[in-house]
N, CA and C of each residue as an Amber inpcrd file, in Angstrom:
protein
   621
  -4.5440000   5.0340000 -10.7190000  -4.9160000   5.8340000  -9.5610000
  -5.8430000   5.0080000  -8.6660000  -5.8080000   4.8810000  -7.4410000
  -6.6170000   4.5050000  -6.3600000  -7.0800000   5.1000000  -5.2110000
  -7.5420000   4.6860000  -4.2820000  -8.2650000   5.5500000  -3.3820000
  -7.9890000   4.6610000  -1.7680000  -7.0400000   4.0290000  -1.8060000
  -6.9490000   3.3690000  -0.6450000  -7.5890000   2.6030000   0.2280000
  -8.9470000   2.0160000  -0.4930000  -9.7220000   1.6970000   0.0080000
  -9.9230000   0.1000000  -0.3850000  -9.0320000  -1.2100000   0.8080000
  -9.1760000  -2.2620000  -0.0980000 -10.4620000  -2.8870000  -0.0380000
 -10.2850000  -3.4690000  -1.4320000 -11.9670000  -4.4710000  -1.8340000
 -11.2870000  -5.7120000  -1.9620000 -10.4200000  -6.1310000  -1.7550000
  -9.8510000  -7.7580000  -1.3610000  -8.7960000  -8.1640000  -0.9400000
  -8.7270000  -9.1520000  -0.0990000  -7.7160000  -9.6710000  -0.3180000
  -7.3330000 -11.4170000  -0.7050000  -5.9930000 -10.9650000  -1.3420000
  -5.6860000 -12.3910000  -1.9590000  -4.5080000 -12.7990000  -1.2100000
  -3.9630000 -13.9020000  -2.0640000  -3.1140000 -14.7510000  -1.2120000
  -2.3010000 -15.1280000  -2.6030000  -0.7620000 -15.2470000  -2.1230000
   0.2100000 -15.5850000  -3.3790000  -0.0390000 -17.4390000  -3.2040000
  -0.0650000 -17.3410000  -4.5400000  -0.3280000 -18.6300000  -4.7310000
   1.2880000 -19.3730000  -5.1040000   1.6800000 -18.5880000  -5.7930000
   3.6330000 -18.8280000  -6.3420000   4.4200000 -17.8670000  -6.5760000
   5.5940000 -17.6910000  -6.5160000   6.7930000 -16.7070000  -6.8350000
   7.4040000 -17.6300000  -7.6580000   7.7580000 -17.1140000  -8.9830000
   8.6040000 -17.6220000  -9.8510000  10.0340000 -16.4820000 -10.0190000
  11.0040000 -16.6090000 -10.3370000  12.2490000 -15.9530000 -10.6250000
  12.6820000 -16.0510000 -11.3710000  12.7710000 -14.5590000 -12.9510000
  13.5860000 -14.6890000 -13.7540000  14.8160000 -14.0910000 -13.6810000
  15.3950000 -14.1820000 -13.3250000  16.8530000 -12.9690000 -13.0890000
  16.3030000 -12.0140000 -12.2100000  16.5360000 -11.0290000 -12.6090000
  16.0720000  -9.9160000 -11.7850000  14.2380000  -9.3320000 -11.7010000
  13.5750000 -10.3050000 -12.1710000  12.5200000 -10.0850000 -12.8510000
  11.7350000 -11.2920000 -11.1220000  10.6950000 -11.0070000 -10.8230000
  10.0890000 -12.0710000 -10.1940000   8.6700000 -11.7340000 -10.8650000
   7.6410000 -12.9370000 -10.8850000   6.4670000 -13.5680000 -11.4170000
   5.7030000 -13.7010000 -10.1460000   4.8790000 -12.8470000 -10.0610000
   3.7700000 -13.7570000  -8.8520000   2.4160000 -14.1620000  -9.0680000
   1.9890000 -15.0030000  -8.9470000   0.8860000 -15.4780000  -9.0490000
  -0.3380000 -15.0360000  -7.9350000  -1.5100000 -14.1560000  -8.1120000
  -2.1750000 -14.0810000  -6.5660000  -3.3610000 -14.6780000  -6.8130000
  -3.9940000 -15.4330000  -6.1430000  -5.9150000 -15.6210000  -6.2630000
  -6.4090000 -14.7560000  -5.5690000  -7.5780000 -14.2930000  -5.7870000
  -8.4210000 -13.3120000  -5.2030000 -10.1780000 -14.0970000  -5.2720000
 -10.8830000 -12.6990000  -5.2630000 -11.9410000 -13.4060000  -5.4380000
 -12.4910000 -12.2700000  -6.5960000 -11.9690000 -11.6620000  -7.0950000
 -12.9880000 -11.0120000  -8.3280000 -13.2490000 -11.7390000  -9.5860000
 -14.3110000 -11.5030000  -9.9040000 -14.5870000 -12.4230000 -11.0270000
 -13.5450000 -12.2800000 -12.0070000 -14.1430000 -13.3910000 -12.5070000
 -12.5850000 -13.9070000 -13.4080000 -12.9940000 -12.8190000 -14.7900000
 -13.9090000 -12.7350000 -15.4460000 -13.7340000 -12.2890000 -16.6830000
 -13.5280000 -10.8810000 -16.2470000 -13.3830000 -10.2710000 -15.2990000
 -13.1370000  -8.4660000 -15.2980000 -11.6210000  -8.3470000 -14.9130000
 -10.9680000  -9.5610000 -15.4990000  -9.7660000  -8.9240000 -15.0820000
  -9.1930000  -9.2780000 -15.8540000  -8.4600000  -7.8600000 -16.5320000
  -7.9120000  -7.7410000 -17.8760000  -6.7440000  -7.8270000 -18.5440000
  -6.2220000  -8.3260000 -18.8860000  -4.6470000  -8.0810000 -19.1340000
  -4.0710000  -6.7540000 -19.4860000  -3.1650000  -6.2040000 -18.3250000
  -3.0920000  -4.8550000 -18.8860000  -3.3930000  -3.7880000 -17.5840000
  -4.4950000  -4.7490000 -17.1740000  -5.0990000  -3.7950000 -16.1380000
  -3.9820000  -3.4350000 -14.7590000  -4.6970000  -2.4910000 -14.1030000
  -3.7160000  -2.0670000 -12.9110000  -4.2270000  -2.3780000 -11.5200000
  -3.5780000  -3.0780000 -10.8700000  -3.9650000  -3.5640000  -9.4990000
  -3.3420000  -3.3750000  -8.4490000  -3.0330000  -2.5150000  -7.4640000
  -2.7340000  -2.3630000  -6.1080000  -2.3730000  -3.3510000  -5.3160000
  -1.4490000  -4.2470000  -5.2180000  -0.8130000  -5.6720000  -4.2900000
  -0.2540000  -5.1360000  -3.3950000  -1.0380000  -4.8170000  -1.9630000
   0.0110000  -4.4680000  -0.8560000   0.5150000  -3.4540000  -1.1730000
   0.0410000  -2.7320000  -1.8210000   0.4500000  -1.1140000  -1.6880000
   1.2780000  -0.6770000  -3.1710000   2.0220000  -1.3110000  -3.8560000
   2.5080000  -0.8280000  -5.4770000   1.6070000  -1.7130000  -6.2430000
   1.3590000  -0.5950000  -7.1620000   0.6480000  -0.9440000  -8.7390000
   1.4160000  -1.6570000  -9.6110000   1.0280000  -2.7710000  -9.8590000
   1.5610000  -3.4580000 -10.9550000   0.4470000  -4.0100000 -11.7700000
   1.0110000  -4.2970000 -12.8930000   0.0180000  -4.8090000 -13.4400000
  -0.2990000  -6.2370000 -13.5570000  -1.4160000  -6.5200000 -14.6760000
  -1.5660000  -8.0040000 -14.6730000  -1.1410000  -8.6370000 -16.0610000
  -0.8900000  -9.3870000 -16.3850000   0.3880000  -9.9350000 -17.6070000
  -0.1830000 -11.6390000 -17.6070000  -1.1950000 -12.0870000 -16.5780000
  -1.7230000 -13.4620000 -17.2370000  -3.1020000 -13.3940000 -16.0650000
  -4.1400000 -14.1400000 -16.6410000  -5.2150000 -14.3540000 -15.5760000
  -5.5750000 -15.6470000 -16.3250000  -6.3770000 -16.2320000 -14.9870000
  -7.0100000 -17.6160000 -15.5410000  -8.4490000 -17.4040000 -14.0080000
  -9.1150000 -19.0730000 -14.0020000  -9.9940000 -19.1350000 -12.9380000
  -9.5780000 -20.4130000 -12.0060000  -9.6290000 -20.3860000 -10.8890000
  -9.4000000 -21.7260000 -10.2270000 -10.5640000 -22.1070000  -8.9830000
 -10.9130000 -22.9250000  -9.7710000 -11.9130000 -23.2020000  -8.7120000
 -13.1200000 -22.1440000  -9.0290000 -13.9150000 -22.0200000  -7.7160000
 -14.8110000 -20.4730000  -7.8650000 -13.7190000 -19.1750000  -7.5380000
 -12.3870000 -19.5610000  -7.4990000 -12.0740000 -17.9780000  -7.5850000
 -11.2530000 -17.6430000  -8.5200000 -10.5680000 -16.3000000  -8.6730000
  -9.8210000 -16.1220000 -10.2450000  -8.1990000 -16.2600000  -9.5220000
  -7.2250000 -15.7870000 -10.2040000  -6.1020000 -15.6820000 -10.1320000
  -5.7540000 -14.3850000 -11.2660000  -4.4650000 -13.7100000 -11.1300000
  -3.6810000 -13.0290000 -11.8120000  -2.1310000 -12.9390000 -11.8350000
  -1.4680000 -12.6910000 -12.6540000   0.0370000 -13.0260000 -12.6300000
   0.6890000 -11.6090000 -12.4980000   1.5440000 -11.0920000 -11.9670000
   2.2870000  -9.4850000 -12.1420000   3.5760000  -9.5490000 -12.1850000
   4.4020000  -9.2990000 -12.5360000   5.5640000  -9.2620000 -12.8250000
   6.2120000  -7.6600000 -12.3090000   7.4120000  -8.3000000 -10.9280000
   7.5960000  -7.5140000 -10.2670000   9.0730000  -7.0840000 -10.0550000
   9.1610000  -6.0720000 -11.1290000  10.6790000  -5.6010000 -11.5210000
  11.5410000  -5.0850000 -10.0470000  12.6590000  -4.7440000 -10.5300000
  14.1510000  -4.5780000  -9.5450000  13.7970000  -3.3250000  -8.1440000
  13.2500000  -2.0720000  -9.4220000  12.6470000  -0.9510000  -8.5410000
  11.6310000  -1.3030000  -7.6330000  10.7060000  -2.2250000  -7.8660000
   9.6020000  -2.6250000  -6.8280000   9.8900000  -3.0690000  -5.9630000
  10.7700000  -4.2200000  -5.8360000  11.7530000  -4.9800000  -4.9170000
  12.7250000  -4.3770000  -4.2610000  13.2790000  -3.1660000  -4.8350000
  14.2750000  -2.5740000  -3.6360000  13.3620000  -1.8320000  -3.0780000
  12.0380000  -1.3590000  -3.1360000  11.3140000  -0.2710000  -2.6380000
  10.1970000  -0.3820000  -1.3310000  10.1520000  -1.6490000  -1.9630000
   8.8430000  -2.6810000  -1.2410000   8.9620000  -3.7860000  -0.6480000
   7.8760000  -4.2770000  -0.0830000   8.1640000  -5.4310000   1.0740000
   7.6790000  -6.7530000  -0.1510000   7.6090000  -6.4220000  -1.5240000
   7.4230000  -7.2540000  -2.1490000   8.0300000  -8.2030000  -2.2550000
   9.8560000  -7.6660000  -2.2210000  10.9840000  -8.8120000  -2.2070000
  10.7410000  -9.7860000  -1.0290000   9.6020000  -9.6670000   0.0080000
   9.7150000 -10.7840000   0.5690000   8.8820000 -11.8200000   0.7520000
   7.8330000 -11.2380000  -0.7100000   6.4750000 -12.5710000  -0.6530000
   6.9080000 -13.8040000  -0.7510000   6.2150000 -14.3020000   0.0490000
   6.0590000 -16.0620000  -0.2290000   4.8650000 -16.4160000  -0.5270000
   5.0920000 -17.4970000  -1.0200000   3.3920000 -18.8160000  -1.2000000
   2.9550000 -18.7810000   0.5310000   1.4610000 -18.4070000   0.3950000
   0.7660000 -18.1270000   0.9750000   0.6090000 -16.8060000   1.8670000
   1.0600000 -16.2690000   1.3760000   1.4120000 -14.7660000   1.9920000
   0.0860000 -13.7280000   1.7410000  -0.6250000 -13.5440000   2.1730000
  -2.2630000 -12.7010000   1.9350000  -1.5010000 -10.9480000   1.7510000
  -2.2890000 -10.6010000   0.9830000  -1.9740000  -9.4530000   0.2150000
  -3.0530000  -8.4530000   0.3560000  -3.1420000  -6.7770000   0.4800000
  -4.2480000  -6.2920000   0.4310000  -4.6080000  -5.6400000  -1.0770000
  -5.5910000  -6.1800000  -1.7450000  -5.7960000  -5.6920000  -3.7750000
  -6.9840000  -4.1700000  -3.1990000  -6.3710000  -3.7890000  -4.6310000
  -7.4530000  -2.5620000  -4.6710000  -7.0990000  -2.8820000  -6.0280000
  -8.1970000  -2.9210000  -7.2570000  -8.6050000  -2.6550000  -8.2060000
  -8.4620000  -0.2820000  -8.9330000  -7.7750000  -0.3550000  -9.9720000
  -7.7790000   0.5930000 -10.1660000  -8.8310000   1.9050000 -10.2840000
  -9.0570000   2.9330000  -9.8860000 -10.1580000   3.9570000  -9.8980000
 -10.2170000   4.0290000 -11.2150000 -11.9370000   3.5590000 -11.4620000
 -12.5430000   4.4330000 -12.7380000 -13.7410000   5.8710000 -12.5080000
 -13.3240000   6.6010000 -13.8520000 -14.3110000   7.4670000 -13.5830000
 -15.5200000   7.4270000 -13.1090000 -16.0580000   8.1100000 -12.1180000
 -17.5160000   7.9830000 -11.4380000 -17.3210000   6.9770000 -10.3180000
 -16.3190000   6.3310000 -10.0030000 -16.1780000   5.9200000  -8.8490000
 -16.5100000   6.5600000  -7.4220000 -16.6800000   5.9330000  -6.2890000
 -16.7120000   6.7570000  -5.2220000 -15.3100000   6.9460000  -4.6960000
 -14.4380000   8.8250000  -4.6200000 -13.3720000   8.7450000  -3.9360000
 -13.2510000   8.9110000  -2.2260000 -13.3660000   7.6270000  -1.8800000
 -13.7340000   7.4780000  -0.2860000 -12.3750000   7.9650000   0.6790000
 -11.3950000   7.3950000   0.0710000 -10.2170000   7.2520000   0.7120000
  -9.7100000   8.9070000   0.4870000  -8.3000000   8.8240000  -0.1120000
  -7.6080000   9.8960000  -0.4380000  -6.9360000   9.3540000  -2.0700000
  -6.7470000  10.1170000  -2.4730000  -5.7730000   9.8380000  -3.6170000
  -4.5340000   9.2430000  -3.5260000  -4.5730000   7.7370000  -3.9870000
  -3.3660000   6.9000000  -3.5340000  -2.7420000   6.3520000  -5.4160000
  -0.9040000   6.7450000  -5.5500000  -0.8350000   6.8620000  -6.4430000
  -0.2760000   5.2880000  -6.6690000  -0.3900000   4.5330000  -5.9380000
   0.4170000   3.2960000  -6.1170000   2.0200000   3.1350000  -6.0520000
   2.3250000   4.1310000  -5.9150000   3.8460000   4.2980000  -6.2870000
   4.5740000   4.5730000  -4.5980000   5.0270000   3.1420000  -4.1380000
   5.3720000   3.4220000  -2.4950000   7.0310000   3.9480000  -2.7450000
   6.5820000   4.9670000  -1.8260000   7.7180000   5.6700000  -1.2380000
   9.0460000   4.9420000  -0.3810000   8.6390000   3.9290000   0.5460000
   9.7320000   3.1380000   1.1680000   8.9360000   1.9100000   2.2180000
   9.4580000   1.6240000   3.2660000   9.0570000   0.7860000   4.0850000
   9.2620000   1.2820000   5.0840000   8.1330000   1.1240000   5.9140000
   8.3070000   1.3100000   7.1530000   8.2620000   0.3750000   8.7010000
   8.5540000   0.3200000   9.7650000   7.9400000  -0.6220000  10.6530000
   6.9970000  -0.0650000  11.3970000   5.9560000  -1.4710000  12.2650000
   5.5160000  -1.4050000  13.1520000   6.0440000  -1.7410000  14.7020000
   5.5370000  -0.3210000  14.7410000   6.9800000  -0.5000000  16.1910000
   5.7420000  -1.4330000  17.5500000   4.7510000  -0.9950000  17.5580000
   3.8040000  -1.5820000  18.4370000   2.4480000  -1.5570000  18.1280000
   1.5180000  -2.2710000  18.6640000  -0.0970000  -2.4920000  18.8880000
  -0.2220000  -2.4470000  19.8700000  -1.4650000  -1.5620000  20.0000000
  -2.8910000  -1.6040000  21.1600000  -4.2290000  -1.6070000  21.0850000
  -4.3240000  -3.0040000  21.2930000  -5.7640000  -3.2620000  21.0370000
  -6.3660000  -2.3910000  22.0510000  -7.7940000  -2.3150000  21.7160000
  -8.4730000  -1.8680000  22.4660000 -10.2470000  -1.7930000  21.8490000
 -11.3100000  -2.4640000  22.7060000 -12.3240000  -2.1120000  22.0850000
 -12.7630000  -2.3220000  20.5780000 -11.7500000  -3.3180000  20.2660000
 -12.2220000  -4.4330000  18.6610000 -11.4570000  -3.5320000  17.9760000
 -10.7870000  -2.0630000  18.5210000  -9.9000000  -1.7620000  17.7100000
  -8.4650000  -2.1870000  17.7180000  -7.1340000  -1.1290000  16.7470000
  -6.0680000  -1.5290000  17.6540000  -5.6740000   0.0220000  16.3850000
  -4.2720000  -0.0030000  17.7470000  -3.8470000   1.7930000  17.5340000
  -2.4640000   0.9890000  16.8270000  -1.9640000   1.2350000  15.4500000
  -0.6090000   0.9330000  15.2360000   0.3050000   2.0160000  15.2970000
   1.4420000   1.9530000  16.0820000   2.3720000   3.0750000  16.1550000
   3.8170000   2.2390000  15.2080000   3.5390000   3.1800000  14.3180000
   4.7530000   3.3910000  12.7330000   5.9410000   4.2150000  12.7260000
   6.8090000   3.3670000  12.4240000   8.0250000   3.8740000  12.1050000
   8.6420000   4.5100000  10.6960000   8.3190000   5.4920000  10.5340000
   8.4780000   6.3120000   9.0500000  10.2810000   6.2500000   9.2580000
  10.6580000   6.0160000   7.1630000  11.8200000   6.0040000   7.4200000
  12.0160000   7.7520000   7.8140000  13.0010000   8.3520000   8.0070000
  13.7270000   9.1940000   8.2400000  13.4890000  10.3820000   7.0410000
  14.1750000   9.6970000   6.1550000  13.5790000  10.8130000   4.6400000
  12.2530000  11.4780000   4.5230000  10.8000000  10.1220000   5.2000000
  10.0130000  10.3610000   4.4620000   8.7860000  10.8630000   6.0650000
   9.8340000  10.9780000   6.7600000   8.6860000  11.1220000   8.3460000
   8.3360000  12.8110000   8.2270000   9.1100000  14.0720000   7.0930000
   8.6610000  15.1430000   7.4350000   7.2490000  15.0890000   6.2630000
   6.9610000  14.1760000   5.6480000   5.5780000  14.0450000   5.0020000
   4.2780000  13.7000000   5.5880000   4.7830000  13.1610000   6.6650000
   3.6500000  13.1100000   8.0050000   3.2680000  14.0610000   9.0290000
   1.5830000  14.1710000   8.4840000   0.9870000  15.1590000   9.6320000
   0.4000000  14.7820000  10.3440000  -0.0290000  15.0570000  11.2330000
  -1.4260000  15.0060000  12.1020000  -2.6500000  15.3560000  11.5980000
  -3.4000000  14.1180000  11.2060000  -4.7860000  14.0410000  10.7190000
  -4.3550000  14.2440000   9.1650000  -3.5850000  14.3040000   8.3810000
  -2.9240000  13.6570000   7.3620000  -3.3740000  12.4220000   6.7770000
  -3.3040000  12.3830000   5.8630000  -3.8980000  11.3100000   4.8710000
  -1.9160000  10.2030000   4.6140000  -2.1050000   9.0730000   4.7960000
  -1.3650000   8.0030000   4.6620000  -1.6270000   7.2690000   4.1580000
  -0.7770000   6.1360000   3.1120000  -1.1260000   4.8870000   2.9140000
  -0.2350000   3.8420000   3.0730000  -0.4210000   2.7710000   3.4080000
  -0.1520000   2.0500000   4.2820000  -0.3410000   0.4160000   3.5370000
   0.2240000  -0.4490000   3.5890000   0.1530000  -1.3150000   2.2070000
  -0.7920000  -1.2750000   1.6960000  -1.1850000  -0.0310000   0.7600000
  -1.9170000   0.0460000   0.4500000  -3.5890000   0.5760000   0.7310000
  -3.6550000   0.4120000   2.0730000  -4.4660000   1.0020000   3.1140000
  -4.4540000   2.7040000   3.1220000  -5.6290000   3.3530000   2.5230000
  -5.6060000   4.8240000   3.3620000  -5.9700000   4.9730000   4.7040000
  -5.5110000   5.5920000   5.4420000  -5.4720000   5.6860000   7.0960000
  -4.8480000   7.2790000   7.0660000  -5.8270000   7.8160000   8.3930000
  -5.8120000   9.1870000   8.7560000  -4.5710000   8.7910000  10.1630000
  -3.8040000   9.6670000  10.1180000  -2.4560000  10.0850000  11.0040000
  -2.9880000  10.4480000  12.1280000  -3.1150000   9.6850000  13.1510000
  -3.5420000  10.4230000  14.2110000  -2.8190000  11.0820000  15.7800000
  -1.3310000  10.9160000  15.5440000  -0.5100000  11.6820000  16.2110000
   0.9350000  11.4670000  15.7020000   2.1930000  12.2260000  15.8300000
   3.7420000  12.3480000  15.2030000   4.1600000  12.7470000  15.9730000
   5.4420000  11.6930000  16.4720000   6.2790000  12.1330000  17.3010000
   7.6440000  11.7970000  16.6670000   8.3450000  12.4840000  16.2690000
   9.2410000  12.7780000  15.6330000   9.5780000  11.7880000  14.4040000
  10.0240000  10.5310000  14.1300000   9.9000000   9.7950000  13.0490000
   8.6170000   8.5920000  13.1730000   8.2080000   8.3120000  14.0080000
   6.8240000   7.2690000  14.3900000   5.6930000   8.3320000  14.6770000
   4.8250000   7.6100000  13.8320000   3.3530000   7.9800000  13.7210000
   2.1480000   6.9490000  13.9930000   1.3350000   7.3370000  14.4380000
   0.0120000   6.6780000  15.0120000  -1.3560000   6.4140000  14.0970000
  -1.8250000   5.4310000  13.8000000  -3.2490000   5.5500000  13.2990000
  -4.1910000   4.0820000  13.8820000  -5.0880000   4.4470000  13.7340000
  -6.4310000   3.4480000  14.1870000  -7.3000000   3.0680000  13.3400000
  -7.2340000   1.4390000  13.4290000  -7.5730000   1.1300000  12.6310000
  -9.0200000   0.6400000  13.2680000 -10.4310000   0.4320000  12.9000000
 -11.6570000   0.3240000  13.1140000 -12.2020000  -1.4170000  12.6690000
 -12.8060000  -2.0880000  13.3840000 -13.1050000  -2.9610000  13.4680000
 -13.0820000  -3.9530000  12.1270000 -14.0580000  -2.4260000  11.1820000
 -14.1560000  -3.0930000   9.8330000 -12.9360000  -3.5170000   8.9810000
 -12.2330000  -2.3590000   8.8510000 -10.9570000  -2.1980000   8.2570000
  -9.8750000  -3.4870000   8.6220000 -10.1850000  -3.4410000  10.3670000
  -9.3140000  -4.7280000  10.1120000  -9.9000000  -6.1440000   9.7220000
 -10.9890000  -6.4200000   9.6260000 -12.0400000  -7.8310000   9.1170000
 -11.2880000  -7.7730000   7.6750000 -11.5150000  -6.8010000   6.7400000
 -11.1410000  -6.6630000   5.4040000  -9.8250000  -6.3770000   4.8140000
  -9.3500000  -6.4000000   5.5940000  -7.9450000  -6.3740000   5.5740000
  -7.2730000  -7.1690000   5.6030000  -5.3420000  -6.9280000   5.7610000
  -4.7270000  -7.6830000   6.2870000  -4.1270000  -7.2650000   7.7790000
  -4.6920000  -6.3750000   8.2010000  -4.1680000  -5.6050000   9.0930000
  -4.6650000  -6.1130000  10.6740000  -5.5460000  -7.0620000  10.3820000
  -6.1510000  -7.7250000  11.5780000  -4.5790000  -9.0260000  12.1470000
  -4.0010000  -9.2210000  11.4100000  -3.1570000  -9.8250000  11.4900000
  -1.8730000  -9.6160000  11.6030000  -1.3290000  -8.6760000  11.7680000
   0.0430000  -7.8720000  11.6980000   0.2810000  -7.8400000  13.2070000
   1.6570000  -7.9130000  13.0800000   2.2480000  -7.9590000  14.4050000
   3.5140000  -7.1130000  14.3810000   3.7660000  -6.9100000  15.4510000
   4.6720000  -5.7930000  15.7770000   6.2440000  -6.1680000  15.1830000
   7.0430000  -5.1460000  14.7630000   8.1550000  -5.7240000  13.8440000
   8.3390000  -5.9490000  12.5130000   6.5980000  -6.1740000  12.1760000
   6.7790000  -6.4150000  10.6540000   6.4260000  -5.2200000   9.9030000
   7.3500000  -5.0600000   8.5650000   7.5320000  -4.0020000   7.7580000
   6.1180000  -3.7890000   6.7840000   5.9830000  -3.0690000   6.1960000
   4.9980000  -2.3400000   5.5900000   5.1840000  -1.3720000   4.5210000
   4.6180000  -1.0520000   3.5490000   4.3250000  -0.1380000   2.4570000
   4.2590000   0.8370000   2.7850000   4.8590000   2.3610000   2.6320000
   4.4670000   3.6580000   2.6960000   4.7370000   4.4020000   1.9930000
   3.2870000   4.7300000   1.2490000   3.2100000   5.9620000   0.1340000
   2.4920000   7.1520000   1.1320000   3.4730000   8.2750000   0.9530000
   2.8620000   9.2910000   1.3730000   2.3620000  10.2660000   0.8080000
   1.1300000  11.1280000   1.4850000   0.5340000  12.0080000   0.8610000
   0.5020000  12.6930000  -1.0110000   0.2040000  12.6790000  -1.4820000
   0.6710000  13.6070000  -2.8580000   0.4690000  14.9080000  -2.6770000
  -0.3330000  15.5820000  -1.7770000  -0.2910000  16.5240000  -1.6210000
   0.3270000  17.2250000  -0.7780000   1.2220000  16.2990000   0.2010000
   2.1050000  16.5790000   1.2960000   3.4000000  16.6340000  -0.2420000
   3.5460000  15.8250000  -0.6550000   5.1490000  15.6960000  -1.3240000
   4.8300000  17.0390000  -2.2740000   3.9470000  17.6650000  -2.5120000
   3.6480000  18.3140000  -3.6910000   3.8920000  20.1290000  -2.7380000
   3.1190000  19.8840000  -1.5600000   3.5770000  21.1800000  -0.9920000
   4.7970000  21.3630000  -0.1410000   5.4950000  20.5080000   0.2700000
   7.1220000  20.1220000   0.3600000   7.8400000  21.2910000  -0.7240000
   7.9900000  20.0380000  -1.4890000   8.2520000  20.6420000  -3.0260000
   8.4290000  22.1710000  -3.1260000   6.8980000  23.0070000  -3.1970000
   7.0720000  23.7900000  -3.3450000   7.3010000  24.8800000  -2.3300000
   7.3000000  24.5100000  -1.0640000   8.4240000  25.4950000  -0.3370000
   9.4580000  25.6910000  -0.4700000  10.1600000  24.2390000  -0.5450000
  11.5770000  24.4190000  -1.1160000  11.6760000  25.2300000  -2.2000000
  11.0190000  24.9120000  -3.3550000  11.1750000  26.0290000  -4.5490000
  11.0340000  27.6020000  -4.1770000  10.4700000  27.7770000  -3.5270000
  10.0960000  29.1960000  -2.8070000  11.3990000  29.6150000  -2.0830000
  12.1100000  28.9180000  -1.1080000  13.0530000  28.7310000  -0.5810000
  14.5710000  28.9780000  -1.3230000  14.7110000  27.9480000  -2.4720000
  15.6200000  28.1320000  -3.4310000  15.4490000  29.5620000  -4.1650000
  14.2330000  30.4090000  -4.5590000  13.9450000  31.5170000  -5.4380000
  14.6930000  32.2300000  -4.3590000  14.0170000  32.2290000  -2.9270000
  14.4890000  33.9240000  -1.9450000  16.2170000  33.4810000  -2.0500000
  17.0670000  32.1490000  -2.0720000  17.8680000  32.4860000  -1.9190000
  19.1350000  33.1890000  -2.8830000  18.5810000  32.9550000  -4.1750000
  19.3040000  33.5170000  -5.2260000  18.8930000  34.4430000  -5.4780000
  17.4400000  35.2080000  -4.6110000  17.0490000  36.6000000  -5.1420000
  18.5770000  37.5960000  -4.2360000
């Protein structure tokens, strides 16, 4: 479980390929001994885990192994060496939940259809696929590779949010340009009250 709130970012150091299986290597900067084999880490928006760590230099590295489902789902299938990544470290109890509840588990990809800077900020207007654009509200909770970000207008499948000076320094989002695809996990509590209208829906119609 996470909270959308990234605390680093790293950079792929290698992609290895076993069959259907890919290996990535990322450096970051968290210390090397807190990262565990086993543990769960947020890369750009899906949770995978970590399966080798070492230290290089003053910073650490970790290895994840990134199966078939991740790759048809995610913009993972298209890391390369040197490709900067946004990490979030998994929520432990007593943590602060700043963000929203982000389950790691992305829903699809989406694009960026445009930027507008403005005032050290910049407004990204998103292209939700089709399936997943009736999960978007206004002032809605989103995540975004990995990024929680509040929805700040929907017009029919593209949605709007702003990103704040800081967010983009710590990010990767200071760097994104229009066209390029992205991570989108939406709401859990949007997919969860979906859900149960439909169920409500399905009951009146067989009543």
């Amino acid at each position: 479980m996470f909270t959308g709130l990234i605390s680093d970012v790293g950079q792929i150091a290698r992609i290895e390929t076993h069959g259907a299986l890919r290996r990535a290597r990322i450096v970051c900067s968290y210390p090397f001994h807190t990262i565990a084999i086993g543990a769960s880490i947020a890369c750009g928006g899906p949770c995978l885990t970590v399966v080798e760590a070492g230290a290089l230099g003053g910073d650490a590295w970790f290895e994840v192994d990134v199966a078939a489902e991740t790759l048809a789902r995610t913009t993972a299938s298209a890391w390369t060496s040197g490709d900067k990544i946004n990490l979030e470290r998994s929520l432990k109890i007593g943590d602060e939940l700043g963000g929203h509840i982000v389950t790691g588990h992305v829903d699809g990809i989406a694009e960026i259809v445009s930027i507008d800077d403005f005032d050290g900020m910049k407004r990204f207007a998103i292209r939700a696929p089709r399936p997943l654009s009736r999960f978007v509200a206004e002032k809605g909770s989103i995540a975004l590779d990995g990024t929680s970000l509040t929805v700040n207008g929907v017009e029919d499948d593209v949605f709007s949010v702003l990103l704040i000076p800081h967010t983009l320094k710590v990010t990767t989002w200071g760097d994104r340009r229009a066209g390029e695809a992205v991570n989108l996990e939406v709401d859990l509590m949007a997919r969860y009250a979906a859900r149960l209208t439909e169920a409500a829906k399905e009951e009146t119609a067989q009543a």
